[in-house]
N, C-alpha and C positions, 0 to 999 in steps of 0.2 A: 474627800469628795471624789466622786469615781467620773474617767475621762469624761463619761456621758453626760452629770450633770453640768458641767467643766463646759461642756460644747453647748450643751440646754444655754445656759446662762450666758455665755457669750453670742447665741442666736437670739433672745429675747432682748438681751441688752441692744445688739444692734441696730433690732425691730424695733425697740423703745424709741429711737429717733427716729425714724421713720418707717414707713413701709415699702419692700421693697421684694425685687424676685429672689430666688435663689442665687441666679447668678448675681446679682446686685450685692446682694449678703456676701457671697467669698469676695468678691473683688471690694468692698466696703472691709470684712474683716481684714484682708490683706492689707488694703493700702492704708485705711486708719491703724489698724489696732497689732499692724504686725511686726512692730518693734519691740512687741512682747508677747503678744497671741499668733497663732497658725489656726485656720480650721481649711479641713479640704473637703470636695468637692464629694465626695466619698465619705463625711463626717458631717456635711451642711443637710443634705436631701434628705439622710434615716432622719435624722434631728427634726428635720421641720414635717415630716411625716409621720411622728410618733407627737411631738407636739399639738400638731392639730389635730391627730387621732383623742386626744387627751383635752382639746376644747382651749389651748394656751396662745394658739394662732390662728387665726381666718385664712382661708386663702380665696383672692377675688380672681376670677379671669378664666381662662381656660384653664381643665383640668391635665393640656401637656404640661407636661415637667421641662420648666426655663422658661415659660412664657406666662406662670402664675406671679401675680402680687401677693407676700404673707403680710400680714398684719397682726400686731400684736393684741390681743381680748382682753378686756378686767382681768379675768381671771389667773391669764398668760403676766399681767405686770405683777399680779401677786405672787405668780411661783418666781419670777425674777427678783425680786424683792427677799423671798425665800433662799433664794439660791444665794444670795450676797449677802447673808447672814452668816451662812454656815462657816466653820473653821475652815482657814485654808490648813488642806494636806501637803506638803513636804514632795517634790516628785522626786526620786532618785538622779541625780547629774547625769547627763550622757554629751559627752564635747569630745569630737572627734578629734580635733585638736588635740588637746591635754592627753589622748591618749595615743598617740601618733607622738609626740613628747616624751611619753612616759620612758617609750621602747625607741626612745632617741641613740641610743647607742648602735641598732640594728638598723637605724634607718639613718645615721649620718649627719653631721653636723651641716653641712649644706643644704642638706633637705629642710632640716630642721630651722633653717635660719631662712628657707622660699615659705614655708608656711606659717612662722612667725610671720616674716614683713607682709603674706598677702592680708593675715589676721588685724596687722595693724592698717592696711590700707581701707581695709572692708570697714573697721571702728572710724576712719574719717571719714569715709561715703555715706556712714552712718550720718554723723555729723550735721553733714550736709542736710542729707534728707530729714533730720529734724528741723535745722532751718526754713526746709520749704513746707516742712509740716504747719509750723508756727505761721508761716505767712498766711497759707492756706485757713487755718484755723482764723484768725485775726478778720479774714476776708468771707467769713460764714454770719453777718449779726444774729442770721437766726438760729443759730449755736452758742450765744452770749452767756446762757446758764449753766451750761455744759463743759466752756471752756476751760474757765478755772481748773476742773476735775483733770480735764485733755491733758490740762500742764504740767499737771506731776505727773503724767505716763513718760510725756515728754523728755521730763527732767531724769527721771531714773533714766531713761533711754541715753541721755545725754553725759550722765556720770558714767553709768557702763560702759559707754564709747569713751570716754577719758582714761576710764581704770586700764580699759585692755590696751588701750597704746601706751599709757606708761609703762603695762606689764610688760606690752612687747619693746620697749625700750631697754628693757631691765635683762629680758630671755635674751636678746640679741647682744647685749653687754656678754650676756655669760656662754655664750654660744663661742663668743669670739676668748674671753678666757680659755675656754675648754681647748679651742683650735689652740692657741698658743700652748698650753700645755700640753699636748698631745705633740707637739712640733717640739720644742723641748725638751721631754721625755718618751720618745718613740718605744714602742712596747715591740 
């Protein structure tokens, strides 16, 4: 599925619960949806401009851009509906991290052991913010059908934040071998 229909679907989706401005939408994709989606602001406005050129969104209000409500049409819940059919594609990894890691030797084990521990701080902040996610959610009833679905984003969101602090428990264990042996055997 190519980035575009990627961003379609995550703009109809959004719209599917309510309707709302563009700025409404990024700051909605961000805070809901962005412990596993991004869209920007640069990605929200072609999107919702090519959609309702295509009859999938209404827009009510003034024709300035940030001050329209979109709204999603029949038509717009059917390509949504479309879109969440299709095979998901594979995206290629890209974690600055793990590659900042890789060429750890040129970048020093200290280094390498501040950007481990920020990576595991950043997985309990995570944490956190899914906690207030979950309250938040809990505190919406008229999101009652929805929630269920909410909770397994959540939950993946919440494993991922587990895995990478164990993982960074694990890289900081070996970080600290590597210094010991290095100390050791001085090259």
């Amino acid at each position: 599925m190519a980035r575009s229909s990627q961003t379609d679907m995550a703009v109809l989706g959004a719209l599917s619960i309510e309707p709302m401005t563009g700025y409404a939408l990024r700051e909605a994709i961000r805070d809901v949806l962005g412990h596993f989606w991004n869209e920007s602001f640069g990605q929200i406005y072609p999107a919702l401009a090519d959609l309702e050129r295509h009859g999938f969104v209404r827009r009510d209000g003034s024709v300035k851009r940030g001050s329209s409500t979109y709204a999603l049409t029949p038509s717009g819940a059917r390509r949504l509906r479309e879109l969440l059919t299709q095979p998901i594609q594979a995206v290629p990894a890209r974690n600055g991290l793990l590659l900042r890691l890789f060429f750890g030797r040129t970048l020093g084990v200290e280094a390498c052991r501040a950007l481990t521990t920020n990576a595991k701080a950043d997985a309990q902040q995570r944490l956190r913010q899914f906690d207030d996610l979950d309250a938040e959610i809990a505190g919406e009833p008229q999101h009652a059908d929805d929630a269920p679905f909410w909770q397994l984003t959540i939950s993946a969101g919440r494993h991922h934040a587990h895995a990478v602090i164990a993982w960074a428990d694990e890289c900081l264990a070996a970080l600290d071998h590597i210094e010991l042996s290095r100390r050791e055997h001085p090259q």
